[in-house]
N, C-alpha and C positions, 0 to 999 in steps of 0.2 A: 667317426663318420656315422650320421644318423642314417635311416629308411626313411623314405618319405611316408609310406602306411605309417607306421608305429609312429611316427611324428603325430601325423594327424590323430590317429587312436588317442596319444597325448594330451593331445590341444581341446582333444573336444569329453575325452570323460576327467583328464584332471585340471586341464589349464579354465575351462569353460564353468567345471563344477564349481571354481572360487565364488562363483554367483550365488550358490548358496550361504555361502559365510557373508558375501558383504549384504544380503538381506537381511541375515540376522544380526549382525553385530556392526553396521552404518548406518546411521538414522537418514543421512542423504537421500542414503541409494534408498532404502526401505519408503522415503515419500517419495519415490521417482515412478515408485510400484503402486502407489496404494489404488485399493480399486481396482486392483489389473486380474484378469482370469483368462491367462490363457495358455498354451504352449506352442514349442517351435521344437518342429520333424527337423533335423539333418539328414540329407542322403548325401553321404559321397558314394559316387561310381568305385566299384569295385575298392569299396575302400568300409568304413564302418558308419553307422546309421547310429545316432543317437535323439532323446529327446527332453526337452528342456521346460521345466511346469513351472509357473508363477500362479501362486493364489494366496490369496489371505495374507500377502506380503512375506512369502517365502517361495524357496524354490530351491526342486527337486530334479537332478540330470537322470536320468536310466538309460537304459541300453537299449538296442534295438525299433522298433519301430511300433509308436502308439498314437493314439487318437490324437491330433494336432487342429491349431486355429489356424498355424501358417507353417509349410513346409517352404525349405529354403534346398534347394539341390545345388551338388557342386559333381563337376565333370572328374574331378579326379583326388588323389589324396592333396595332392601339388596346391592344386585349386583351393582345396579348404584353407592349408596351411599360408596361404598367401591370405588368405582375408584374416586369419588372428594373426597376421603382420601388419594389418592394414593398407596390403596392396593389391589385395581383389578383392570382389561381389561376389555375392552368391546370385544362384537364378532362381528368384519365386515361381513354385509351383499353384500356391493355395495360400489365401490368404490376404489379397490384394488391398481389402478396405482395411486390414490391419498392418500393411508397410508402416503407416507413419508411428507404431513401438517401436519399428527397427529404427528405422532414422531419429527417433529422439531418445526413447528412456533406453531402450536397448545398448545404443552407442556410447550412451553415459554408462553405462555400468560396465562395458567391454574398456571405459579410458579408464574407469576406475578402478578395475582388474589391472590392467598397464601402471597404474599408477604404485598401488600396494605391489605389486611384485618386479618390477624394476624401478628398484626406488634411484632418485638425484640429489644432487647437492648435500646440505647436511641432517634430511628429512629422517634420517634414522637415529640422529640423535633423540629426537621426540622418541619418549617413552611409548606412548598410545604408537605411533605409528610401528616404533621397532616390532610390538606385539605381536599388530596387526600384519605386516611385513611375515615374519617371522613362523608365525601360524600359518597362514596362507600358505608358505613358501614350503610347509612339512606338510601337507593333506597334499598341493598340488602335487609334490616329489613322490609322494609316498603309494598316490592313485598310479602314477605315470608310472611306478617302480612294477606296479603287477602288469601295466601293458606291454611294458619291454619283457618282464619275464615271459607272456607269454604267447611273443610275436616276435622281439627280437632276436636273432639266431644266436648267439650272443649268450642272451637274456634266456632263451629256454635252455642251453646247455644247463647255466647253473643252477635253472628250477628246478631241473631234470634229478639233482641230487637231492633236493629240498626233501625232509619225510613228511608224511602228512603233519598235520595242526597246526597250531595258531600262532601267528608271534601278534605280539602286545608293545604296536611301540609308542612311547608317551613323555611328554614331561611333568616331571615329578610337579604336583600340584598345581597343573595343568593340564592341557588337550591329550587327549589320546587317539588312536586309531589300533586298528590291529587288522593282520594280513592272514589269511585261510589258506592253508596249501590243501590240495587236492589231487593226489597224483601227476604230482609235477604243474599244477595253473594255479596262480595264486588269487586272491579276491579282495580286495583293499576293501576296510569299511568304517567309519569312524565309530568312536567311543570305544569302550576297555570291556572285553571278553570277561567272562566268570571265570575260565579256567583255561588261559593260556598255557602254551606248551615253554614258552620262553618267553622274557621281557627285555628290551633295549629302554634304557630309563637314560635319558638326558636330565643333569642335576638340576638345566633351570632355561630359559628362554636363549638366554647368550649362549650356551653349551650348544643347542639346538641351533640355533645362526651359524653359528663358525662352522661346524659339519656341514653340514645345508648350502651354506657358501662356498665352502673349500679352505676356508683358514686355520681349518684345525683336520687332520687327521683323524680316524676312528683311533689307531693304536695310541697318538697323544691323547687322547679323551680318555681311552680306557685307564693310559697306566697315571694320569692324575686326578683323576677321582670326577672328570667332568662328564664324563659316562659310566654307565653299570649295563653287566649282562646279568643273568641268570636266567637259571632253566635249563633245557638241552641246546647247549652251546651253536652244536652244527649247524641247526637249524639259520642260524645268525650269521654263520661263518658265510654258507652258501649267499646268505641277500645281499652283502658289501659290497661285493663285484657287479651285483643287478643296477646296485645305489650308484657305484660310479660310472654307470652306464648315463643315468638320467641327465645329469647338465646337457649333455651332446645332445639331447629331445626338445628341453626347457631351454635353451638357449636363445 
């Protein structure tokens, strides 16, 4: 059973962050932006504030509350979480003469979020798309995995053991990310650290999918060679449980 906060928390620093991958790596989405300069404030009530930068055909989510073109407020976590389902609005605070990016390039890029992470039919066969899918589906897990750690009750138990540093996790000759522990709060960040404390090495994209999905086990990855640890072990032991917290958030 999910929380409705830590849902939202989800939705909006990992499900919403995919916006920066499909700027850089969908030519679509990237002309749906060009020429665009702006950002978009979130406030949810008693819930978490984030903000979302488009420029120069990228874009960058952060925390908290920054200089914005259109603030969009939502009455509660519940509220947000309904609109990245597609069954509520948000309420514009600021930004009026710029609604019409929410109603056009905006809502294309949230179907194209929809699109790359709940894939249909046999659209995963396509190589390009599996990638594509696949990636997305390990930065959104992997951001969502430090807000559960460090909201869900759950989720902060087993941070709670975490020692400090860094895990390093990636696929071999591919994407990387790595997670910061800090007295029990963790900080999701992409690209591969200089001197992780431990690494979680998936052998290749499909190793990555089946975990990520649920078709594979961590223990069957480990003991067939479709995953690698090293480093100080614990460190790894404690996130699994954080990991199988995520579907019930991303769902």
């Amino acid at each position: 059973m999910s929380d409705s906060l830590v849902k939202a928390r989800c939705n909006l620093f990992a499900v919403l962050r995919g916006i920066e991958y499909l700027l850089e790596h969908d030519k679509e989405c990237a002309e749906l932006v060009k020429g665009t300069n702006l950002s978009i404030q979130f406030i949810v009530k008693n819930g978490p504030s984030g903000n979302l930068s488009i420029k120069d055909g990228k874009a960058v989510m952060k925390k908290g509350k920054h200089k914005s073109s259109i603030t969009l407020y939502f009455t509660s976590p519940d509220h947000f979480n309904k609109m990245i389902d597609g069954k509520g609005n948000p309420i514009p605070l600021k930004g009026f003469t710029r609604l019409g990016f929410l109603t056009g390039p905006f809502m294309k890029l949230a179907d194209k979020l929809n699109y790359y992470l709940r894939p249909e039919g046999d659209l995963l066969k396509d190589p390009a798309y599996f990638k594509a899918n696949t990636e997305m589906t390990a930065y959104t897990a992997f951001f969502a995995l430090s807000e559960i750690a460090n909201h869900d009750r759950m989720g902060r138990l087993s941070g709670s053991h975490m020692p400090d540093g860094v895990m390093q996790i990636m696929v071999e000759d591919g994407i990387g990310m790595h997670i910061k522990v800090d007295k029990g709060r963790l900080t999701t960040v992409k690209g591969f650290h200089k001197e992780p404390r431990c690494i979680l090495s998936f052998k290749d994209l499909t190793a990555a999918h089946r975990v990520l999905n649920g078709t594979m086990d961590t223990f069957t990855g480990l003991g067939d060679g479709q995953m690698s640890m090293r480093g100080f072990i614990p460190m790894l032991d404690n996130m699994n449980p954080i990991l199988d917290l995520v579907p019930a958030y991303l769902s």
